[in-house]
N, C-alpha and C positions, 0 to 999 in steps of 0.2 A: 099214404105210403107206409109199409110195413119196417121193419127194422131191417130184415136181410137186404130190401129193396137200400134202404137208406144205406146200409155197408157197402155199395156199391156204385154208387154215385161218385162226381169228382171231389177230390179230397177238398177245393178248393168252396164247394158250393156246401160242405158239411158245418160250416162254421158259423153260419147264419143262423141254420137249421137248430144245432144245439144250442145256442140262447132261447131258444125257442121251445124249447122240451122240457118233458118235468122231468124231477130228478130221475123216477123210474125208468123214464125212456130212455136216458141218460146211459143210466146201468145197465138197463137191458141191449143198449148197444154195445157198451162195453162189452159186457160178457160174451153176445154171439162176435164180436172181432176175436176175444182172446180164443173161443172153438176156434176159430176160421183158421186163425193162425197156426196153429196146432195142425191142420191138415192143409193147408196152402205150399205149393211147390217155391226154390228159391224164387224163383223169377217174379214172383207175386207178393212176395215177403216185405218187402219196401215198402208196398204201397200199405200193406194191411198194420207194418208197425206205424206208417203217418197216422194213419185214422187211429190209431190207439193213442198216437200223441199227442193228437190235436184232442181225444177225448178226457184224456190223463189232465191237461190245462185246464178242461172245460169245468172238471170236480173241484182241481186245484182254485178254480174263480171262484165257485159255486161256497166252498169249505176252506176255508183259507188256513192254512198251517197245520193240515189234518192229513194231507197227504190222501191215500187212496183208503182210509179208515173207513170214512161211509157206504162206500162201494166192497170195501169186505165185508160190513155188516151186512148189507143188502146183499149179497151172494149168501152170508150164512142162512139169512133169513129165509132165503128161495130154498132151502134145502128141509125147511121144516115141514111137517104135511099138515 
């Protein structure tokens, strides 16, 4: 299953799934939610901030007292050629 596939799953079945991921995939969820978000109408906005929540926690487990540091680094990093 690809990442957009996984953005769209129940938010309830996503939580398994990322214990399960590496940290990459991790990230790379994150970041295609924070696009989505960005072009998602209200009525869809709840759902796409849960999945950011739940994924925000998942760093938060992963990096403890780091807050979303490592997922900035790794978006810097994606930016380099």
């Amino acid at each position: 299953m690809n990442i957009v596939e996984l953005t769209r799953e129940p938010v309830a079945d996503m939580a398994p799934r990322l214990e399960a991921m590496t940290v990459d995939e991790v990230f790379a969820m994150m970041d295609a939610l924070e696009k989505e978000s960005e072009h998602t109408d209200r009525a869809a906005q709840d759902e796409v901030l849960a999945r950011i929540a739940l994924i925000q926690d998942e760093i938060d487990r992963r990096f403890p007292g780091q807050r979303l540091a490592p997922y900035q680094d790794w978006k810097k990093s994606q930016l380099l050629p």
